[in-house]
C-alpha positions in Angstrom: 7.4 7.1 -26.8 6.6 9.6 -24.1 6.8 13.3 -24.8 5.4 14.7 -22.0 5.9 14.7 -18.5 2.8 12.4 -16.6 2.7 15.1 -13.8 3.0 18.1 -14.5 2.5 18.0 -18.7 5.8 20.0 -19.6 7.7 19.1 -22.6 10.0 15.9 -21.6 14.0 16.9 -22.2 17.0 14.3 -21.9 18.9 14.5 -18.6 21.9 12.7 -17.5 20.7 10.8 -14.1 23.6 8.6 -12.7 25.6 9.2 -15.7 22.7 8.1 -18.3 20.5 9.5 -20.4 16.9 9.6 -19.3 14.3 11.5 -20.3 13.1 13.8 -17.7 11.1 16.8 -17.0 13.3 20.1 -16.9 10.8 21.5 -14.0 13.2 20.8 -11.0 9.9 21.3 -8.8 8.5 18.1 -10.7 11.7 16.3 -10.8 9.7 13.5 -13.0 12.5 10.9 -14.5 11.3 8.6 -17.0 13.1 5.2 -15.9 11.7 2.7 -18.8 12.3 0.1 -16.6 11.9 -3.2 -18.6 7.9 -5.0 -18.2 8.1 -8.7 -15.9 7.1 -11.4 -19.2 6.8 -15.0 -17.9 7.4 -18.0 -20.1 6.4 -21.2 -19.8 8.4 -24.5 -21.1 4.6 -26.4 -20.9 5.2 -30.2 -20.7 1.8 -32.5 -21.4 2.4 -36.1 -21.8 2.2 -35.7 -25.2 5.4 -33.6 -25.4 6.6 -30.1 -25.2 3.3 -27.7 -27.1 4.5 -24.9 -29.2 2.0 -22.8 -30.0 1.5 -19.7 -33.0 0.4 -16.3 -32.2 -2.1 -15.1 -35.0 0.2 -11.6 -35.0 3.6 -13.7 -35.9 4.8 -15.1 -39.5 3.7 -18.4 -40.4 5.9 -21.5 -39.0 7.3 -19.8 -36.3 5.9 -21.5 -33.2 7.1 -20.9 -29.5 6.4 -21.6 -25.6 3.7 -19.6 -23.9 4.4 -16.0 -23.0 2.3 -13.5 -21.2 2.8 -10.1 -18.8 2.1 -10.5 -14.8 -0.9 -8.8 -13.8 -1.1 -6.4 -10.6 0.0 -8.0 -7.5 1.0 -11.7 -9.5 3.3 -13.6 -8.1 5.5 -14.9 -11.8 4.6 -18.8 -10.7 0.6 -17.9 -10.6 1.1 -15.7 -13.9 2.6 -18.8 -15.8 -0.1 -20.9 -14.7 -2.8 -18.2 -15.8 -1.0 -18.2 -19.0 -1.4 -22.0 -20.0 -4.8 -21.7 -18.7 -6.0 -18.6 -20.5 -3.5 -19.5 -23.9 -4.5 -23.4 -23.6 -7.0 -24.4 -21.6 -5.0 -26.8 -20.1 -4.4 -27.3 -16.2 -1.4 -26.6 -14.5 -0.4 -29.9 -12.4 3.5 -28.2 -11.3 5.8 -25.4 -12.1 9.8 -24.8 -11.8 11.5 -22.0 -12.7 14.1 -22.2 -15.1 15.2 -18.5 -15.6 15.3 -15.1 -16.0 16.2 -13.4 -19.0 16.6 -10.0 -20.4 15.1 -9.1 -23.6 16.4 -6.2 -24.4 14.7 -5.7 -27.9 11.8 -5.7 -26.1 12.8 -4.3 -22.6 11.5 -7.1 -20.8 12.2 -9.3 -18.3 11.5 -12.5 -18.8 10.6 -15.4 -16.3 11.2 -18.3 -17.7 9.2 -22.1 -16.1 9.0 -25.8 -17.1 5.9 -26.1 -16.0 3.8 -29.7 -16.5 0.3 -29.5 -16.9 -3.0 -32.1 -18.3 -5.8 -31.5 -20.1 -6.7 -30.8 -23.5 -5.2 -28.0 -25.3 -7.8 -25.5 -26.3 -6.3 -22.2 -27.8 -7.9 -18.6 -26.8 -8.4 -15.6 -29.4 -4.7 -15.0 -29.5 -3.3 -18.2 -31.1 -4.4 -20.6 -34.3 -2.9 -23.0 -34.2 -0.1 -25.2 -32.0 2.4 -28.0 -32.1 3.4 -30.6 -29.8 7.5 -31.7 -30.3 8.9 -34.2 -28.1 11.1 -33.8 -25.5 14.2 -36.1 -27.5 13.7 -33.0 -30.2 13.0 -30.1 -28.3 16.8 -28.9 -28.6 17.2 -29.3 -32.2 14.1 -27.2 -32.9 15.1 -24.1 -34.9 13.5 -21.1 -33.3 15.2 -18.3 -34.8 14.1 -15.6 -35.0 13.4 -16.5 -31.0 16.7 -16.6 -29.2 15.3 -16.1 -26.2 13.1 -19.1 -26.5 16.1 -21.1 -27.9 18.0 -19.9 -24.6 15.0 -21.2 -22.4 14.7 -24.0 -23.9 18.3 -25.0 -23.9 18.7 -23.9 -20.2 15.7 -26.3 -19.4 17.4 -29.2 -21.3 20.6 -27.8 -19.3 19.1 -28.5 -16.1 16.7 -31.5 -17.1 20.1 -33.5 -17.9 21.6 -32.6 -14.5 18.5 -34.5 -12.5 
């Protein structure tokens, strides 16, 4: 949490800005407004042959598995990001991608850019993750991943759309 202004250093007081609360610097000279826009997140729904991989961040529970996540970089387009992402998070290589959504996350004030994306290789996981699972696509939607409605949103959006083709 910020408590001091970024440009000019004086203490950071709540102001109403468009009839909300933001905190702001009371120097009128600054006029420094602290916006906490949410951060761009893409996802990626990543299809092998094998099936739909699930992988497990070394930070989370145990058994709680989801799709790749990761944050755009300076001047990344969301479909580059996402196939960054699978690279970096799996080694595998990105053959297409389609966008399936975006979603806010409120709980974490992001944004989040959700793809199917279909890629080959074998999966390979980088510092961040330990282990992963591959579920087919028949019983991708009745995988439980609470606490992860988001990913449960994603995923069922995908299936959503999948059926419509």
């Amino acid at each position: 949490m910020m408590h001091y202004c970024p440009k000019c250093a004086t203490k950071l007081v709540t102001k109403n800005v468009d009839n909300k609360p933001y905190l702001s610097c009371p120097d009128n000279s600054c006029g420094y407004v602290f916006w906490n826009n949410p951060v761009p997140v893409v996802a990626g729904v990543v299809e092998t042959d094998q099936g739909i991989i699930l992988a497990h961040n070394k930070k989370w529970p145990k058994k709680i598995y989801s799709i790749i996540t990761g944050f755009l970089e300076s001047s990344e387009s969301p479909d580059i990001a996402i196939r960054r992402e699978t690279s970096e998070e799996l080694g595998l290589h990105v053959d297409t991608t389609k966008i399936i959504g975006a979603y806010n996350f409120e709980k974490m004030n992001q944004v989040i850019i959700a793809y199917h994306v279909h890629a080959k290789g074998n999966v390979a996981l980088n510092y961040e993750l330990d282990d992963y699972i591959t579920v087919s696509k028949e019983i991708i939607g009745g995988y439980d991943f609470k606490p992860l409605y988001i990913t449960q949103q994603i995923i069922d959006d995908w299936l959503a759309n999948k059926n419509k083709s």
